[in-house]
N, C-alpha and C positions, 0 to 999 in steps of 0.2 A: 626544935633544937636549932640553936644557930651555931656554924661551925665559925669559933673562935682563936683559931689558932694564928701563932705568929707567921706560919711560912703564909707568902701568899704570890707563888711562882707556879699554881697550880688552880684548876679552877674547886669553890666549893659548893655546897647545898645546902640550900635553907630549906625549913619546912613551912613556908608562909599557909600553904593550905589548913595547915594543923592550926596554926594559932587562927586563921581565920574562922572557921569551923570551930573552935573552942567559943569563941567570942558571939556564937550562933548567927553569923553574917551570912556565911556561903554553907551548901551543902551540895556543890558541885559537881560533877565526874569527868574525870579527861583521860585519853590515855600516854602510857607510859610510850616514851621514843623507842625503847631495847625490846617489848612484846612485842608477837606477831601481832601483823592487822587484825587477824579473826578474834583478837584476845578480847574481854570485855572492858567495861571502863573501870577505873579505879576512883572510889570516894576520895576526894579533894584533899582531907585528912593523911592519905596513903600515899600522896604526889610529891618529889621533889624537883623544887626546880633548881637547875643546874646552872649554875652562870659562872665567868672569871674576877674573880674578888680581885686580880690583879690591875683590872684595867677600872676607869672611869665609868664606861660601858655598861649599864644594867641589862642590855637586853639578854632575856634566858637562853643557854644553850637549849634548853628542852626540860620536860618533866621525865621524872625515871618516878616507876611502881619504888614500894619498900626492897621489895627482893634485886635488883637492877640497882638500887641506889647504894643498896652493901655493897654489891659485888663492884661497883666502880667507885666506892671510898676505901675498900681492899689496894683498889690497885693506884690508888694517890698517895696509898707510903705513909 
Protein backbone atom coordinates (compact mmCIF):
# COMPACT_ATOMS: atom_id res chain seq x y z
CA UNK A 1 0.00 0.00 0.00
CA UNK A 2 1.20 3.32 -0.95
CA UNK A 3 0.01 6.06 1.46
CA UNK A 4 -1.60 8.57 -1.11
CA UNK A 5 -2.89 11.15 0.52
CA UNK A 6 -2.81 15.05 0.04
CA UNK A 7 -1.49 16.27 3.55
CA UNK A 8 2.14 15.89 3.37
CA UNK A 9 3.42 17.83 6.74
CA UNK A 10 3.83 14.63 8.28
CA UNK A 11 6.04 11.65 7.51
CA UNK A 12 4.42 8.38 5.69
CA UNK A 13 4.95 4.60 4.87
CA UNK A 14 5.26 2.58 2.04
CA UNK A 15 5.17 -1.15 1.92
CA UNK A 16 8.15 -1.55 -0.73
CA UNK A 17 8.84 -4.87 0.94
CA UNK A 18 5.44 -6.20 0.16
CA UNK A 19 5.43 -5.43 -3.52
CA UNK A 20 8.88 -6.55 -3.59
CA UNK A 21 8.27 -9.87 -2.29
CA UNK A 22 4.99 -10.22 -4.35
CA UNK A 23 7.19 -9.75 -7.56
CA UNK A 24 9.35 -12.97 -5.92
CA UNK A 25 12.61 -10.69 -5.84
CA UNK A 26 13.47 -10.35 -2.09
CA UNK A 27 12.38 -12.74 0.73
CA UNK A 28 14.29 -10.72 3.25
CA UNK A 29 14.02 -10.29 7.10
CA UNK A 30 14.98 -7.00 9.05
CA UNK A 31 13.92 -5.72 12.08
CA UNK A 32 11.38 -3.30 13.17
CA UNK A 33 12.94 0.13 15.00
CA UNK A 34 9.81 0.25 17.87
CA UNK A 35 10.64 -4.05 18.91
CA UNK A 36 12.82 -4.98 21.48
CA UNK A 37 16.39 -6.01 20.40
CA UNK A 38 15.54 -9.64 21.56
CA UNK A 39 12.47 -9.46 19.26
CA UNK A 40 12.99 -11.83 16.02
CA UNK A 41 13.04 -10.58 12.51
CA UNK A 42 10.15 -9.78 10.42
CA UNK A 43 9.53 -11.12 6.77
CA UNK A 44 10.25 -8.23 4.38
CA UNK A 45 6.60 -8.43 3.36
CA UNK A 46 5.56 -7.33 7.25
CA UNK A 47 8.32 -4.21 7.06
CA UNK A 48 7.44 -0.65 6.60
CA UNK A 49 9.60 1.72 5.87
CA UNK A 50 8.99 5.05 7.25
CA UNK A 51 10.27 8.15 5.59
CA UNK A 52 9.12 12.19 5.08
CA UNK A 53 7.06 12.54 1.90
CA UNK A 54 7.48 16.18 2.69
CA UNK A 55 10.91 16.57 1.97
CA UNK A 56 13.25 15.71 -1.27
CA UNK A 57 15.07 13.42 1.03
CA UNK A 58 14.36 9.58 0.56
CA UNK A 59 16.47 8.37 2.94
CA UNK A 60 14.19 6.03 5.53
CA UNK A 61 13.38 6.96 8.82
CA UNK A 62 13.51 3.20 9.87
CA UNK A 63 11.40 0.17 9.18
CA UNK A 64 8.34 -0.50 11.71
CA UNK A 65 6.81 -4.42 12.07
CA UNK A 66 2.87 -4.40 10.88
CA UNK A 67 1.79 -3.91 14.50
CA UNK A 68 4.35 -0.47 15.22
CA UNK A 69 3.29 0.72 11.88
CA UNK A 70 -0.59 0.93 12.89
CA UNK A 71 0.06 2.11 16.09
CA UNK A 72 2.19 5.11 14.53
CA UNK A 73 -0.28 5.80 11.48
CA UNK A 74 -2.89 6.02 14.48
CA UNK A 75 -0.97 8.70 15.77
CA UNK A 76 -0.43 10.75 12.10
CA UNK A 77 -4.17 11.83 12.39
Amino acid sequence: MIDSRDRLDHPTMDNYGDLLALAGMVRATGRCVACPPESAHHHAEHLWLVHDAATQDATPEGLLCSRHALEARASMG
